[in-house]
C-alpha positions as CSV (number, residue, x, y, z in Angstrom):
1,X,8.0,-8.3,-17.1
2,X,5.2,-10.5,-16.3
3,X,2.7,-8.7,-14.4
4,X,0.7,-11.0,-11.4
5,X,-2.8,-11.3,-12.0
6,X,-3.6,-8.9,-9.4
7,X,-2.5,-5.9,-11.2
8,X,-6.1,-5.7,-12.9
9,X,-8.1,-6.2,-9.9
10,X,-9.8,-3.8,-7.9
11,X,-11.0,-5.6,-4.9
12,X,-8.3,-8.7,-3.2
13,X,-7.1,-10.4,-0.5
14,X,-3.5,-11.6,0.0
15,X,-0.9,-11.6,2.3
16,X,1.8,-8.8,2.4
17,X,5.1,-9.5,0.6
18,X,6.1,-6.0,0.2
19,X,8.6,-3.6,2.6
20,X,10.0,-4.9,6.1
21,X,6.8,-4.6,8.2
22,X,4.0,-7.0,8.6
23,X,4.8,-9.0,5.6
24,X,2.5,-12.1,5.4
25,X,-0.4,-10.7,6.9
26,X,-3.3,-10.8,5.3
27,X,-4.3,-7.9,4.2
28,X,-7.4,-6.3,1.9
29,X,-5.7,-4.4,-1.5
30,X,-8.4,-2.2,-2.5
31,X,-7.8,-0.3,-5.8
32,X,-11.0,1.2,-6.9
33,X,-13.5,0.3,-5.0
34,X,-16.6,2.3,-3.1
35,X,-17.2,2.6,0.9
36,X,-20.3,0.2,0.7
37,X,-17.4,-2.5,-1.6
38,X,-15.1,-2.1,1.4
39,X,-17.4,-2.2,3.9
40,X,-19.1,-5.7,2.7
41,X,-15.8,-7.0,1.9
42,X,-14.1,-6.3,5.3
43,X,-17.5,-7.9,7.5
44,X,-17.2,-11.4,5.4
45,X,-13.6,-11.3,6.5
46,X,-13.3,-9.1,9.9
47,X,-9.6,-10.8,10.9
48,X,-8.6,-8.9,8.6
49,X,-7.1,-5.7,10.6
50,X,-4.7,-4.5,7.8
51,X,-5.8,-2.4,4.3
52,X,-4.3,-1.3,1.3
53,X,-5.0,1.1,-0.5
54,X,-3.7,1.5,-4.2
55,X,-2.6,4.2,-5.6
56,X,-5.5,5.1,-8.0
57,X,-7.4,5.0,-5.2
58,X,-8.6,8.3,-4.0
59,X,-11.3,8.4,-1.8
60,X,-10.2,9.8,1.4
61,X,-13.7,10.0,3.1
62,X,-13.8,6.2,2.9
63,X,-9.9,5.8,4.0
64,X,-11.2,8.1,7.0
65,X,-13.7,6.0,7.8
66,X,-11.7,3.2,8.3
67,X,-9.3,5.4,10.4
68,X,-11.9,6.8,12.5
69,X,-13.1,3.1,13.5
70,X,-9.5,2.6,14.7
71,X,-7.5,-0.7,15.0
72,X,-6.4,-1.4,11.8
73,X,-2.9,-0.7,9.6
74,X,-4.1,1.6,7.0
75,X,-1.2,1.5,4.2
76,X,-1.3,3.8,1.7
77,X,0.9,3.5,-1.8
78,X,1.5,7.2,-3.2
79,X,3.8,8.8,-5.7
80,X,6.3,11.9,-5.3
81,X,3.1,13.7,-7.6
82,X,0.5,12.4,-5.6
83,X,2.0,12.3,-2.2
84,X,0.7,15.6,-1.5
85,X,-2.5,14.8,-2.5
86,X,-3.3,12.4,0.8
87,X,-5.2,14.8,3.5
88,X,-2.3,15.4,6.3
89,X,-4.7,14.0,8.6
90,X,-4.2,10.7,6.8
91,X,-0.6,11.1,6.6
92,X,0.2,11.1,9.9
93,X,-2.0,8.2,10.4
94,X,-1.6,5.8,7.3
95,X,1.7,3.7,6.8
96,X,3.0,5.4,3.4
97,X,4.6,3.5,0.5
98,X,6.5,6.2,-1.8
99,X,6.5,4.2,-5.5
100,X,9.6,5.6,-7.3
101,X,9.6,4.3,-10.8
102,X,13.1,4.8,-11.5
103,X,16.2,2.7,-12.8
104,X,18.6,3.2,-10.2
105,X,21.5,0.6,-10.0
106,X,23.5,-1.0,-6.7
107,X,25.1,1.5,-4.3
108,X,22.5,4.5,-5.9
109,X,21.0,6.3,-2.7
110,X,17.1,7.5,-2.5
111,X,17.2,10.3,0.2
112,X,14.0,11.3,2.0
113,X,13.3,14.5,4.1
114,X,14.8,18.2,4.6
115,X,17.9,19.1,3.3
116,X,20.8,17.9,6.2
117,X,18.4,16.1,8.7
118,X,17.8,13.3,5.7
119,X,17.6,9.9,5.5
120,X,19.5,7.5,3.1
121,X,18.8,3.9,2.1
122,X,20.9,2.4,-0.4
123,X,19.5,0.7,-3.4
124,X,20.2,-3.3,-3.3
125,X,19.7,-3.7,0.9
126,X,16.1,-3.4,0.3
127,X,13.1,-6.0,0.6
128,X,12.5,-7.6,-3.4
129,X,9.4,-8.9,-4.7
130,X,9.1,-11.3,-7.5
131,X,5.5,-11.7,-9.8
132,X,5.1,-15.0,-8.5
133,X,4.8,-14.3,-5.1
134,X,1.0,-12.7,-5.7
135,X,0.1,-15.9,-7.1
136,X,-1.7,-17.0,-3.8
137,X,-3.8,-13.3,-3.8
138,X,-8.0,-14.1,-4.0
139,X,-9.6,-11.9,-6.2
140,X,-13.5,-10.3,-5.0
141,X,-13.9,-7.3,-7.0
């Protein structure tokens, strides 16, 4: 597959094409990038209420920061190995997206949370994202 340019930034803007909430709005994808990046890239562009952050990115004191300001939508993309890794504080506070690199087919299940009290979504009703819809993503850093 053809990966979108994006995939080797570390500093963007785009809008959001991914999951069922807020998709296209514009949002700041930050993969590797410090607190002083973030900082000067958010004041040129302060509209912008909504942040990514990758998951190579690691720096929770400068993801707190952004939730201790308040008013934004702090998204965080994690994996089942790293998930754990996120502060709970930021947990409860960040919108997670779980990455499960996996082949499952139609009809295949992914269930999340305690054994009996889980919840089911069935592979094929999701939200799908093509390559070429990052095409319109602006590249800073």
């Amino acid at each position: 597959m053809q990966k979108p340019a994006c995939a080797s930034w570390n500093l963007w803007v785009g809008a959001e094409i991914e999951g069922h909430t807020d998709v296209g709005a514009i949002t700041l994808f930050i993969r590797q990038a410090t607190l002083k990046e973030i900082v000067a890239a958010w004041e040129t562009r302060q509209h912008i209420r909504r942040f990514w952050f990758c998951k190579e990115f690691t720096d929770w004191s400068a993801l707190q920061f952004f939730a201790d300001l308040g008013g934004f939508t702090l998204c965080v993309e994690t994996t089942p190995l790293n998930f754990h890794r996120i502060p709970a504080r930021l947990r409860e506070v960040c919108q997670l997206y779980l990455k499960l690199d996996l082949n499952l087919k139609k009809k295949d299940h992914v269930c999340v949370g305690a054994a009996f009290s889980d919840e089911s979504f069935c592979v094929g009703s999701g939200a799908v994202v093509r390559p070429e819809q990052y095409g319109k993503d602006v590249k800073i850093l």
